[in-house]
C-alpha positions as CSV (number, residue, x, y, z in Angstrom):
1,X,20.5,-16.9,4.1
2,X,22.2,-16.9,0.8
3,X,19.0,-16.3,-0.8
4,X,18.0,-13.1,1.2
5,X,21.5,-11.7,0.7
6,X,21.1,-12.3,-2.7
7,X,18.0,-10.7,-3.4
8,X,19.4,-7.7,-1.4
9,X,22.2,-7.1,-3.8
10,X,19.9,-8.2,-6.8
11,X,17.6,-5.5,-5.9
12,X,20.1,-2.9,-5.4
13,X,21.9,-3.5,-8.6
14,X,19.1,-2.9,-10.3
15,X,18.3,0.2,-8.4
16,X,21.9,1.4,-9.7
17,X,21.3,0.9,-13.0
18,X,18.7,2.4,-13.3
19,X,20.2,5.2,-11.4
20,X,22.9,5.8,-13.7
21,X,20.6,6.4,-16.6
22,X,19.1,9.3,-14.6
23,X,16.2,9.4,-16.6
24,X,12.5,8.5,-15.7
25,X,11.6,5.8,-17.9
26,X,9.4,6.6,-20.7
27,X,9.5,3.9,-23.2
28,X,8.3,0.1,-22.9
29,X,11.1,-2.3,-22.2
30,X,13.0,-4.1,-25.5
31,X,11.2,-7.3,-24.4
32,X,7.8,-6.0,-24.8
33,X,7.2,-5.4,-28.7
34,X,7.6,-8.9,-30.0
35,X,8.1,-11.7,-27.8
36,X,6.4,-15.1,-27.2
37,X,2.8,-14.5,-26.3
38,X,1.8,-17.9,-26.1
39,X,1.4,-17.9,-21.8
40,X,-1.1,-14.7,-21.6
41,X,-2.5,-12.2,-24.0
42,X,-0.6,-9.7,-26.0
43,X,2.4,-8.0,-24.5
44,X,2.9,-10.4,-21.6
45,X,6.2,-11.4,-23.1
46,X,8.0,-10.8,-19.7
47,X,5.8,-13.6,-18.1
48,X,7.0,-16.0,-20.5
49,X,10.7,-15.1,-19.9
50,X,10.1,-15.7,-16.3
51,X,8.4,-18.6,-16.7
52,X,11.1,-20.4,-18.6
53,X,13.7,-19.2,-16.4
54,X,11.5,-20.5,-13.3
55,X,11.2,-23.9,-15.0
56,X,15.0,-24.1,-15.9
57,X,15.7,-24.0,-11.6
58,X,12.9,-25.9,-10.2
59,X,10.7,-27.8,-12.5
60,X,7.7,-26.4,-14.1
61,X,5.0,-28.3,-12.6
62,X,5.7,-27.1,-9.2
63,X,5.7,-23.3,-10.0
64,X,3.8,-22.6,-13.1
65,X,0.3,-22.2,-12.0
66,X,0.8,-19.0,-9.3
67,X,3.1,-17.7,-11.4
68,X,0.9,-17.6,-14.4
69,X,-1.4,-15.5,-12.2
70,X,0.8,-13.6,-11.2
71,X,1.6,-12.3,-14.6
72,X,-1.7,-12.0,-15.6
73,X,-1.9,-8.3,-15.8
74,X,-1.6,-7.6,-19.1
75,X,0.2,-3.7,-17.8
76,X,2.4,-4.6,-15.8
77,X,5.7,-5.3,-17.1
78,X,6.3,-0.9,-18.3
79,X,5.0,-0.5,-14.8
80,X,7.1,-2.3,-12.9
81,X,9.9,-1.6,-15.4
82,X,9.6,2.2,-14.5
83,X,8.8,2.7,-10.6
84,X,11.3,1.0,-8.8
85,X,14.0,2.8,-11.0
86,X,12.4,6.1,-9.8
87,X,12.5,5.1,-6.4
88,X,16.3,3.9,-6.3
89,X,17.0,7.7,-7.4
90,X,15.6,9.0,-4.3
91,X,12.4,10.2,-2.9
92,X,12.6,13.3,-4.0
93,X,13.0,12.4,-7.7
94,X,10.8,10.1,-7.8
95,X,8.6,12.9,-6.6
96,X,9.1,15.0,-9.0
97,X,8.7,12.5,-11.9
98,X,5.2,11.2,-10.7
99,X,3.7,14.4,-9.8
100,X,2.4,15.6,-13.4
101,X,3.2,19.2,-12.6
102,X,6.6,19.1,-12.1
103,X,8.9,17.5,-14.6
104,X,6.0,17.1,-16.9
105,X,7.3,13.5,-17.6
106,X,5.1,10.5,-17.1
107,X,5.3,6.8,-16.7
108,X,4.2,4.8,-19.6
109,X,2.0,2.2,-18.8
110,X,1.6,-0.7,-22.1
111,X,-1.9,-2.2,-22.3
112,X,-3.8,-4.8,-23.8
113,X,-4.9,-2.7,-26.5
114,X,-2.1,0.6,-26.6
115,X,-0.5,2.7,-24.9
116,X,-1.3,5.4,-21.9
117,X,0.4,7.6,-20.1
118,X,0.3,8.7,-15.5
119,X,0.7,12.1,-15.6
120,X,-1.4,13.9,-17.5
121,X,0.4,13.3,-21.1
122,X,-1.8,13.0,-23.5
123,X,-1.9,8.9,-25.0
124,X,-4.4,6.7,-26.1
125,X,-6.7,5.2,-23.6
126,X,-6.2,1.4,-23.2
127,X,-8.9,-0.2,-24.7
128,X,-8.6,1.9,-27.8
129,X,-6.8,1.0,-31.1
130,X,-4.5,3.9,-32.1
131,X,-5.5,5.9,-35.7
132,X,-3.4,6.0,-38.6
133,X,-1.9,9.0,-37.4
134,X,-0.8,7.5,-34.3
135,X,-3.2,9.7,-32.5
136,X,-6.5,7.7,-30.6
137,X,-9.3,9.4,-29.7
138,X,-9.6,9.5,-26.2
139,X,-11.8,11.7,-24.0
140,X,-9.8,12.8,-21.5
141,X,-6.5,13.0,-23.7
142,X,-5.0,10.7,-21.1
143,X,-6.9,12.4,-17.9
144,X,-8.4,8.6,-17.1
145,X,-5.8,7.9,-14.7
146,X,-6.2,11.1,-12.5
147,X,-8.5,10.3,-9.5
148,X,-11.8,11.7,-9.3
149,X,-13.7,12.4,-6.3
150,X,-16.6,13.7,-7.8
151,X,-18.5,11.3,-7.0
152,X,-18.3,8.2,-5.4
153,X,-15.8,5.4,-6.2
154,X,-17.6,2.8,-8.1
155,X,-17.6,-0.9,-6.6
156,X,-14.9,-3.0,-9.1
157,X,-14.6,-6.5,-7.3
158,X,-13.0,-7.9,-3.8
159,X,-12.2,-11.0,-2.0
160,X,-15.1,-12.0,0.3
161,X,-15.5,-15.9,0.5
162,X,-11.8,-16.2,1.4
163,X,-12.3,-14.7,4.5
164,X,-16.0,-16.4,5.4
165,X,-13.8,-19.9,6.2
166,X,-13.3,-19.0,9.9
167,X,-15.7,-16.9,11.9
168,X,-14.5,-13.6,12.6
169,X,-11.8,-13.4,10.5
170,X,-12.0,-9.8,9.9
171,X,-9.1,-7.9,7.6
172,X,-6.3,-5.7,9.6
173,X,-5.6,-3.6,6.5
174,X,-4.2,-3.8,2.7
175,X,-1.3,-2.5,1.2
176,X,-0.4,-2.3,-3.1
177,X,3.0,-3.5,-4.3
178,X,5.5,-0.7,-5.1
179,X,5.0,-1.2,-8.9
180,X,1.3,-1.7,-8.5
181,X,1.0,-5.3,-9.5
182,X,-0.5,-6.6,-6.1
183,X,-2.2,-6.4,-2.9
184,X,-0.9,-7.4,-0.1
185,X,-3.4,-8.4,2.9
186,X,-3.5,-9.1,7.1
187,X,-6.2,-10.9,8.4
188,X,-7.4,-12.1,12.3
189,X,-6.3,-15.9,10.7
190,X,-2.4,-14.7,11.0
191,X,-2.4,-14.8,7.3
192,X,-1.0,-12.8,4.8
193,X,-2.2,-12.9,1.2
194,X,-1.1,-11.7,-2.4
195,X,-4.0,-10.8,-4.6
196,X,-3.2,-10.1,-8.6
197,X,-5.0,-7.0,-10.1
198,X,-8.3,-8.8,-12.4
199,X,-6.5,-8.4,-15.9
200,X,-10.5,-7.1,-16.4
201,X,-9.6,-3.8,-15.0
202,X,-7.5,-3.1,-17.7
203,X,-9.8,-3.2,-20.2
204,X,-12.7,-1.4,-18.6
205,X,-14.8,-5.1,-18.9
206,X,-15.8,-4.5,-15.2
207,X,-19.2,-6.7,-15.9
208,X,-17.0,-9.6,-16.3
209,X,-14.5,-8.7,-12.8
210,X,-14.8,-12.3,-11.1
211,X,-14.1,-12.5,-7.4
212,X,-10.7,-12.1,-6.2
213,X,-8.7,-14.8,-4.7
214,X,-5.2,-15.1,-3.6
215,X,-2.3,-16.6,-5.4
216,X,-0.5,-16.5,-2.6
217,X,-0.8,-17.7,1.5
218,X,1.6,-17.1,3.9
219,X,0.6,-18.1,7.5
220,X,2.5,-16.7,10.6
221,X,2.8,-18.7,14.0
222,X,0.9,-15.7,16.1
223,X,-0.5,-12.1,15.7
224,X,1.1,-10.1,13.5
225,X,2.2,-7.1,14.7
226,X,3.1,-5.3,11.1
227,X,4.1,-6.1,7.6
228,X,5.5,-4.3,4.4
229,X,7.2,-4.4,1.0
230,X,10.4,-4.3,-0.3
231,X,10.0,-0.8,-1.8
232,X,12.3,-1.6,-4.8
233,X,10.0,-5.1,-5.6
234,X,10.0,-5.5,-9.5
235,X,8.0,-8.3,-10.8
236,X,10.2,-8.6,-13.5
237,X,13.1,-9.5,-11.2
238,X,11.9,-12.2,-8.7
239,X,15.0,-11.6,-6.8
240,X,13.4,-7.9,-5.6
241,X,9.9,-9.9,-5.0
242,X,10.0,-10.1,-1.1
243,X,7.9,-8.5,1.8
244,X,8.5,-8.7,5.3
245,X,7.1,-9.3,8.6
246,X,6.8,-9.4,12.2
247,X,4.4,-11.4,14.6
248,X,4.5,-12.2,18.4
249,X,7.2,-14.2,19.6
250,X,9.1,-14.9,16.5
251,X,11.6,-13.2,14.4
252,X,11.5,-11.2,11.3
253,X,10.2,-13.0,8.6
254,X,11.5,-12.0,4.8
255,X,8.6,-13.7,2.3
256,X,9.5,-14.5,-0.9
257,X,6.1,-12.7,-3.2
258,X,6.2,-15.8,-5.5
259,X,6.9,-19.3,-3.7
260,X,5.5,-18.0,-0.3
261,X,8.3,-19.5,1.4
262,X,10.5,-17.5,4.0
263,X,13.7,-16.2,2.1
264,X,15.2,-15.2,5.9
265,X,14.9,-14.4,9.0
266,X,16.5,-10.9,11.3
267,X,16.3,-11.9,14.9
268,X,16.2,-9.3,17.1
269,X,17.5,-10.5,21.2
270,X,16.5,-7.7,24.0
271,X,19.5,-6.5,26.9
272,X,18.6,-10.6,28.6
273,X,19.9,-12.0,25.0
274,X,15.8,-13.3,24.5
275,X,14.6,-13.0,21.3
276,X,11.7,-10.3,20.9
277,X,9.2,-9.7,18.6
278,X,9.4,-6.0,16.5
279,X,6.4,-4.2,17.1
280,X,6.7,-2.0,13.7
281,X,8.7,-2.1,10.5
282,X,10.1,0.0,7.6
283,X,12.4,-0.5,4.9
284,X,15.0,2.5,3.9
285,X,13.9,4.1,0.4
286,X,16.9,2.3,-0.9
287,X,15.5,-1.0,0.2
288,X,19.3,-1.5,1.8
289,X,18.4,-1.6,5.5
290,X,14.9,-2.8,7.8
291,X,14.4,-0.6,10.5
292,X,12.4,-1.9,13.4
293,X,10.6,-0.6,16.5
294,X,11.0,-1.4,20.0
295,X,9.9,-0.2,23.4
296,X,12.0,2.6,23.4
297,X,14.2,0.9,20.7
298,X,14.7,1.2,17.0
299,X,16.7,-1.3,15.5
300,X,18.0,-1.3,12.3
301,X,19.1,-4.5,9.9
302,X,20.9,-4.9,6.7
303,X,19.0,-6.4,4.1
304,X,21.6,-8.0,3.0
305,X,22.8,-9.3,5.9
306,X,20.2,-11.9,7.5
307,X,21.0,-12.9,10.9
308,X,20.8,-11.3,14.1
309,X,23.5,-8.2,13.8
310,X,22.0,-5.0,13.8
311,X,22.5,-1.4,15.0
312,X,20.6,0.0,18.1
313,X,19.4,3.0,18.2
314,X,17.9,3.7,21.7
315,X,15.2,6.8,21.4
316,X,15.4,7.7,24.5
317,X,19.4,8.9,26.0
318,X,20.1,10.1,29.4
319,X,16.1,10.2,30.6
320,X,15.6,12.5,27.3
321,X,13.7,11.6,24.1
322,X,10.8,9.7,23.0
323,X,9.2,7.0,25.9
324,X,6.6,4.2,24.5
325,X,6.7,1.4,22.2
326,X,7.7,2.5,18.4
327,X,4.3,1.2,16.5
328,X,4.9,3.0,13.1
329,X,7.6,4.4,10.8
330,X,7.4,7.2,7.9
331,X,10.8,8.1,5.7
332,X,10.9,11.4,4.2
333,X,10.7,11.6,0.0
334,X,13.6,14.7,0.1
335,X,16.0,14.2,3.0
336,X,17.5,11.8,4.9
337,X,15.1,12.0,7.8
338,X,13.0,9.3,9.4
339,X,9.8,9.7,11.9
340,X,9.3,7.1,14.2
341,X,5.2,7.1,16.2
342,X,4.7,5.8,19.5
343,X,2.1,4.4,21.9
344,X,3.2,7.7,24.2
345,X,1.1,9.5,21.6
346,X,3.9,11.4,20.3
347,X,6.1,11.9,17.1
348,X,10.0,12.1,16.3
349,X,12.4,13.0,13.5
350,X,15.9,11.3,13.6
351,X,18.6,11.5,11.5
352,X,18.8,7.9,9.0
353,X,22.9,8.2,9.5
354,X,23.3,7.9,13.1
355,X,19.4,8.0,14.6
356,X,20.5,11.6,16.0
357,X,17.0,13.0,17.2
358,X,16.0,16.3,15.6
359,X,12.8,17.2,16.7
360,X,10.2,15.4,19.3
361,X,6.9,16.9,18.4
362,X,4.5,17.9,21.0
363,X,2.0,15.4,22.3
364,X,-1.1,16.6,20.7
365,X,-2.5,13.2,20.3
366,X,-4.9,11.8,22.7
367,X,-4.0,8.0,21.8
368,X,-0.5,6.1,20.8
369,X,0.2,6.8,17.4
370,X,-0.7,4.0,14.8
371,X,0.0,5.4,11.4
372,X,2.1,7.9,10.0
373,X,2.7,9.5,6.4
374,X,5.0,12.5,4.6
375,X,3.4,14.7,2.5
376,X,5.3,13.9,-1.0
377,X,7.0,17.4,-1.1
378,X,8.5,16.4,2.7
379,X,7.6,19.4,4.6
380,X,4.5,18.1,5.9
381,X,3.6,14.8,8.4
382,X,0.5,13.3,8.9
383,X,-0.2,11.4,11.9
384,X,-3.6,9.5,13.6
385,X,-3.4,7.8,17.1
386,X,-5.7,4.8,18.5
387,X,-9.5,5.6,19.7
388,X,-7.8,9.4,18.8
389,X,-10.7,11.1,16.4
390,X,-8.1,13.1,14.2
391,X,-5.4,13.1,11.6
392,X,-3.0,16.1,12.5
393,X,-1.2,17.6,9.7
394,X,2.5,19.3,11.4
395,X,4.7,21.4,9.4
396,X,8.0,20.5,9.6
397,X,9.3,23.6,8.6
398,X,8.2,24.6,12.1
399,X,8.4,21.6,13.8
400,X,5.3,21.9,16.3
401,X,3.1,24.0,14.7
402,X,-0.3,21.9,13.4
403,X,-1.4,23.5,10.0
404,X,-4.9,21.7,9.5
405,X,-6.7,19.0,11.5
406,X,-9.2,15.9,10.0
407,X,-12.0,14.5,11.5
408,X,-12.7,10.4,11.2
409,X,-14.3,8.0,14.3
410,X,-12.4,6.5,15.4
411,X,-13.7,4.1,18.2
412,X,-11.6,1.5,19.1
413,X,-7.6,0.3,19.6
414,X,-7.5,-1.0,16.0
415,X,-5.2,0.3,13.5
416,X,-7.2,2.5,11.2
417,X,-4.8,3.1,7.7
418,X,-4.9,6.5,5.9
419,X,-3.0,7.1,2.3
420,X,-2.3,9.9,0.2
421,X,-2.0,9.7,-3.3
422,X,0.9,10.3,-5.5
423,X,0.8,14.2,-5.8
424,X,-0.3,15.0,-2.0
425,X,-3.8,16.5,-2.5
426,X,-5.6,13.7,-1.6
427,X,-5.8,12.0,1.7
428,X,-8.5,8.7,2.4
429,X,-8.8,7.5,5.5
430,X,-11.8,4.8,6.9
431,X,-13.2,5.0,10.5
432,X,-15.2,2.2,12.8
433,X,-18.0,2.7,10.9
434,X,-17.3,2.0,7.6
435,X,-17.1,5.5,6.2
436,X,-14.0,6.1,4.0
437,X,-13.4,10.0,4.2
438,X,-11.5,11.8,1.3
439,X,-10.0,15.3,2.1
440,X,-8.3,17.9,-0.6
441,X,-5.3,19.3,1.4
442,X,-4.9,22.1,-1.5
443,X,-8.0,23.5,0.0
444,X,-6.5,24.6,3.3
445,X,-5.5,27.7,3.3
446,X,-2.0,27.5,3.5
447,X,-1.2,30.6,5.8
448,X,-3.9,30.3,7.9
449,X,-4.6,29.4,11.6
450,X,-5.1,25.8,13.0
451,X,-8.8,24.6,11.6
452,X,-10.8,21.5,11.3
453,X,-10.7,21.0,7.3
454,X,-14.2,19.1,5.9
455,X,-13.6,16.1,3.9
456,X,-14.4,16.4,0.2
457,X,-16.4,13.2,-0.1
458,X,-17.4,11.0,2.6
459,X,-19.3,7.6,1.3
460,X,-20.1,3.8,3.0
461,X,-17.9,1.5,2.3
462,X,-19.3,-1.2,4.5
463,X,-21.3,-1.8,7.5
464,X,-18.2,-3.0,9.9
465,X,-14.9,-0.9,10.1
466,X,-13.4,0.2,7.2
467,X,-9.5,-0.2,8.6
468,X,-7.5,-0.3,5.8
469,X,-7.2,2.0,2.6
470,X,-4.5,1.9,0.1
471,X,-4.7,4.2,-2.7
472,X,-2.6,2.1,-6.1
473,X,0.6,4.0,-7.2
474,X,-0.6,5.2,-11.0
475,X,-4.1,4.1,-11.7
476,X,-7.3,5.4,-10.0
477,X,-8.1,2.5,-8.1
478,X,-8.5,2.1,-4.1
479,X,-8.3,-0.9,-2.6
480,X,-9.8,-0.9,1.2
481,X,-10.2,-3.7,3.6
482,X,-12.5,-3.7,6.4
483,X,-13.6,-5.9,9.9
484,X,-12.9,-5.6,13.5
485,X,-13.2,-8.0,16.7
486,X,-16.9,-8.2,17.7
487,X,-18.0,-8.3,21.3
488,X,-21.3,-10.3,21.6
489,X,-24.2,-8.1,23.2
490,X,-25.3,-9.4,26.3
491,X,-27.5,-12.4,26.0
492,X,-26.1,-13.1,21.9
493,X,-24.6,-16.4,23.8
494,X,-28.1,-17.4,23.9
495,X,-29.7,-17.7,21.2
496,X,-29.1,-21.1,20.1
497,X,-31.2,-21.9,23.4
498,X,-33.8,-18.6,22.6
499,X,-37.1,-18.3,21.3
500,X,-37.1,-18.5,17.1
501,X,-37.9,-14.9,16.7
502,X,-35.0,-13.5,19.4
503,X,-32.7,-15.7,19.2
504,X,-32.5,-16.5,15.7
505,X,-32.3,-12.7,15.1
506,X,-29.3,-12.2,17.1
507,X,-27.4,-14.9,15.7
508,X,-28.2,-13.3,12.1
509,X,-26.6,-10.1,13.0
510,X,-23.4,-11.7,13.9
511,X,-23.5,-13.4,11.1
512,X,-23.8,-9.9,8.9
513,X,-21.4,-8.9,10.4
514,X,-18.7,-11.2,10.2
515,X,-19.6,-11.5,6.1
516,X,-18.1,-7.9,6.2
517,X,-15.0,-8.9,6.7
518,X,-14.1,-7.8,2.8
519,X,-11.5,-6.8,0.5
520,X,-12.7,-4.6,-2.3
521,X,-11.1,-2.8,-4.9
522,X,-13.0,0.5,-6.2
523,X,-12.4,2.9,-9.5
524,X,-11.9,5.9,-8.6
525,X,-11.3,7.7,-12.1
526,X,-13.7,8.8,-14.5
527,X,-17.0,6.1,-14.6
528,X,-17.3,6.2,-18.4
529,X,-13.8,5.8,-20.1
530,X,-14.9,3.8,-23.1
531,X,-17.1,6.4,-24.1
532,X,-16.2,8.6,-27.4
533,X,-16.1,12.3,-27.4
534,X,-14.6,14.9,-25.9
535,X,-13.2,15.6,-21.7
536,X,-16.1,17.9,-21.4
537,X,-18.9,14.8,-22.1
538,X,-16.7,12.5,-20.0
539,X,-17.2,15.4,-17.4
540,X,-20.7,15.8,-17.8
541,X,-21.2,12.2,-17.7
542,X,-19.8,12.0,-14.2
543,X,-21.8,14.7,-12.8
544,X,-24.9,13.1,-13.9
């Protein structure tokens, strides 16, 4: 208990102070130029701090190995040094610091090799040594990390064999780490698992990109319902490292992102005083409070307070409001508004002080909700239902009123993920058939009539479902997950007993399938970065 409440206030503290210096950060942090390098590669000083602190509490042998991998990645210390401080300012800083157009102020991100900068600023590119000038001759002038959907993402690495163990042990979706350090994964197995970014990436030495496996396992008693991260989680303060989750018939876990050991538990108890199982979760933007979904229920938890005291927020008062199991949760980046999704295949917005509803939108949706996202300026919602073919984009500055729709199959009851990038214009989503869909929103017209936008690029990830698709918070890389239960045809049980030729056939296909039960990381930038010359070769190169 002590330990959850701990990190709570740890985590916030450090949200504060990096509050009151009300400044995006744009500098590397004092520990980065010169410390000891001796447990990675250059500028991986922060991993040797943690280390040593790690081994001063509990012992080095028991601990050193996953951490080490964990602070592989050569980036990430700036990284995580800069985004959870933009988050604890508020979503709609934060906003306006990543979006390249805005502020015109970029995160830093320290390499191997230099120095480059998120938002179109110009900087070196990472595996380039800087001139005597200080300048580097880069061809995109720091354009690397903008996405590019061109053409199609090219194929990096992925976790395959860890999922091969037990059959049909196909992925329920993927999800990066606030700072970008991580993946965080759901399987069939009632597993989740922490995958480290190949430190490969960062140097663009993708012909070396081993297969990925996890530094971390943390196995839930039953089905997990839904899963996310601590939004304020800096590597560089284990205390913010946490995630939670939920799963049939137990409480709400809180895992600790290093040890993999449960930090706390918030135990929810229906109107009979039995505990029940939250089918959805959220944290605040402020990481303070864990909001959870209910049938007709949102209950909301203090992070720092473990236990089982909450507040209740019924969505449904005096036969008015939103009916249905709440499946999925969306906070606004500008104002302190939250959307809750339910299986009644409708949206709502409530007020994060007291819950007050403000708007039910109108059930457009021909299956329960499953996912929801705000558009990072906060006047749009995205939304996509169960065996529902389409992502509706509302505008809640008229609340009701559905600016553009997308297209994706979508076959079956599973959860099918969708992301938008940083600055809004992009939007991925997969479908049952293993087709990830990008769509530009900035190409809907913006005062037009209701219409069926076409997706920019449409490409095959894999053979089975592609259900998750998480797009990483500052570098062009997607990571997607894919897999789904499969029903044996008629006659599949079989073919152990078959002929050679039908039954052997049959058995193979299953097989297939189940070996497509992947995580895969793609590059989604520009496909020839360590090329010299100018943006307009890198350009031409891409076309070709």
């Amino acid at each position: 208990m002590s330990d959850s409440a701990g990190g709570g206030e740890s985590g916030g503290g450090a949200g504060q102070d990096s509050e009151a210096d009300n400044e995006p950060p744009q500098q590397p942090p004092p520990l980065l130029p010169g410390g000891a390098g001796e447990i990675s590669k250059e500028g991986a000083s922060p991993s040797a701090k943690r280390l040593r602190m790690i081994e001063e509490d509990v012992g080095q042998d028991q601990v050193v190995e996953p951490v080490q991998r964990h602070e592989e990645t050569p980036t990430q210390p700036s990284s995580l040094q800069g985004r959870p401080a933009q988050r604890a300012e508020g979503a709609g800083d934060l906003l306006q610091c990543e979006e390249g157009g805005h502020s015109g102020k970029g995160v830093v991100v320290v390499g191997e090799e230099g120095e480059y900068h998120q938002n179109g600023e110009e900087g070196p590119k990472p595996e380039e040594e800087h001139n005597d000038d200080g300048s580097a001759e880069s061809p995109g002038d720091g354009q690397q990390l903008s996405l590019d959907f061109t053409q199609n993402p090219q194929m990096l690495t992925g976790s395959w064999t860890e999922y091969s163990n037990l059959p049909e042990n196909y992925l329920k979706g993927c999800k990066w780490a606030p700072d970008g350090s991580c993946i965080l994964t759901n399987s069939a197995d009632n597993v989740l698992r922490v995958y480290n970014i190949p430190p490969e990436i960062y140097s663009y030495n993708w012909d070396l990109l081993p297969e990925m496996s996890p530094v971390l396992r943390m196995a839930e008693g039953d089905t997990i319902y839904d899963y996310c991260w601590y939004p304020k989680m800096n590597s560089l303060e284990p205390d913010t490292c946490f995630l939670a989750s939920s799963s049939r018939d137990n409480p709400v876990h809180v895992w600790d992102a290093f040890y993999g050991e449960v930090r706390a538990s918030f135990r929810p108890y229906n109107h009979l005083d039995e505990l029940t199982a939250a089918h959805s979760l959220c944290f605040s933007p402020d990481g303070a409070q864990l909001y959870c979904g209910f049938d007709k229920m949102v209950r909301v938890f203090h992070t720092e307070r473990p236990g089982r005291d909450c507040e209740e927020r019924p969505t449904i008062v005096k036969k008015q409001g939103q009916s249905g199991i709440i499946s999925c949760f969306g906070f606004s980046p500008c104002q302190s508004v939250y959307a809750c999704g339910s299986y009644s295949r409708c949206a709502g917005l409530y007020s994060c002080q007291d819950g007050t509803l403000l708007a039910l939108l109108p059930t457009r949706h021909h299956g329960g909700l499953t996912h929801l996202l705000f558009s990072p300026d906060g006047n749009y919602l995205y939304t996509g239902g169960r065996k529902d073919p389409e992502i509706l984009c509302w505008d809640l500055r008229e609340p009701g009123r559905v600016v553009f729709s997308l297209k994706r199959n979508v076959a079956t009851n599973q959860r099918i993920y969708f992301d938008l990038d940083q600055s809004g214009r992009y939007l991925l989503s997969g479908d049952t058939e293993g087709v990830v869909s990008v769509w530009d929103t900035h190409t809907a017209p913006p005062d037009g009539n209701e219409e069926l936008l076409q997706p920019q690029l449409r490409f095959q990830a894999y053979w089975d479902c592609t259900n998750g698709v998480s797009i990483h918070p500052f570098m062009p890389l997607l990571a997607t997950s894919s897999g789904q239960r499969q029903f044996p045809w008629p006659g599949d049980s079989e073919g152990d007993s078959a002929s050679d030729t039908e039954g052997s056939g049959a058995v193979m296909s299953q097989q297939d399938t189940r070996q497509d039960n992947v995580l895969t990381l793609w590059w989604a930038g520009p496909l020839s970065p360590a090329a010299e010359g100018s943006q307009d070769q890198s350009t031409t190169a891409a076309e070709a």
